[in-house]
C-alpha positions, 0 to 999 in steps of 0.5 A: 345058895343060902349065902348067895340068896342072902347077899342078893337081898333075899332073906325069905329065900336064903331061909328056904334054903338053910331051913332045907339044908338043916332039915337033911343034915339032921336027918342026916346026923351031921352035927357038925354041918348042922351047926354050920347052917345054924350059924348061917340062920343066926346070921339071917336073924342079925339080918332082921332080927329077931336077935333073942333066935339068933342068940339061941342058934348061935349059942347051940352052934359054938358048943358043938364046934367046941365039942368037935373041936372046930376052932375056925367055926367055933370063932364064926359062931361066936362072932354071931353070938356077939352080934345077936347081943349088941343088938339086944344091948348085952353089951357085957356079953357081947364083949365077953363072946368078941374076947373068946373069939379073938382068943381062938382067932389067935391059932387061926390063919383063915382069912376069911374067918379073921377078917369078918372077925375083926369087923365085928370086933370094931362094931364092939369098940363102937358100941363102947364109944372108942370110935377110933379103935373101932375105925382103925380096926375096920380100915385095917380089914379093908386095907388087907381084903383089898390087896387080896381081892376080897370084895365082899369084905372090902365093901363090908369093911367100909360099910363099917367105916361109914357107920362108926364115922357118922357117929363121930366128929364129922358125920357128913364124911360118914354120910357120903361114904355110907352112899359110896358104898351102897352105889358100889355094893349094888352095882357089884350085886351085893344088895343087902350091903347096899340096904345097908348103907341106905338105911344107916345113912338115912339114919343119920340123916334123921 
């Protein structure tokens, strides 16, 4: 319910929710889930911030998947982690938490846990102004997400592709791909991609 109320646009319920679930899994003692919904409320605050809570959540979720074990929830939770600090500008730590989950990613063959891995790997490469590793990292994902019907991903994907682009040489190309996509997203119910898309487009057009 959390993720969906998220990609619904509705961060106030999805909170709700994960604020439940982490209340029952503690009273619980499952350390194990409880990192899960920690992760996902790091992915909240990614969302809207605040990024220095999602470091702290992030960072206490990948040290119970490494002390359990859990490679392919170890990789999400640094993948979160690297996110909470590209937008607090820790570009050093942001590079060194994406290289342990390309580490790890290496022994894993969930999909669906490499393919947002990479995008937001290409996020990285854009933070270090190699537009066109960063592109070709997020064209790949659509590519294969794409020919495996992962329409979540694939809108994601090319909501990264729109963002490196209007950084780069041809900004208008960027622009529109940035509309393509938020048109596309919300009329697959996908309300916070197409937020998304609205905002960095309007972005680039300031």
């Amino acid at each position: 319910m959390g993720k969906l109320r998220r990609q619904m646009g509705d961060s106030d319920g999805a909170r709700k929710v994960y604020d439940e679930a982490l209340s029952l899994r503690r009273q619980l003692g499952e350390k194990g889930t409880v990192a899960e919904t920690q992760t996902a409320l790091a992915e909240l605050d990614c969302d809207s911030g605040p990024a220095s809570d999602a470091e702290v959540l992030a960072q206490a979720a990948m040290q119970e998947f490494q002390a359990e074990r859990e490679a392919d929830n170890e990789i999400q939770s640094e993948a979160m982690l690297s996110w909470a600090f590209l937008q607090q500008g820790k570009l050093a730590d942001a590079q060194r938490a994406m290289s342990r989950a390309l580490a790890l990613s290496k022994k894993s063959s969930d999909v669906t846990v490499r393919l947002p891995l990479e995008i937001q790997n290409a996020y990285t490469r854009l933070a270090v102004k190699d537009l066109s590793e960063a592109e070709r990292l997020a064209r790949n994902v659509q590519v294969e997400a794409n020919r495996l019907g992962f329409s979540q991903i694939v809108l994601e994907a090319s909501l990264a592709i729109g963002e490196i682009q209007v950084q780069g040489r041809n900004p208008t190309l960027g622009r529109k791909r940035l509309e393509e996509t938020g048109k596309s997203a919300r009329s697959k119910g996908f309300e916070l991609i197409a937020r998304k898309a609205s905002s960095s487009r309007q972005a680039a057009l300031n």
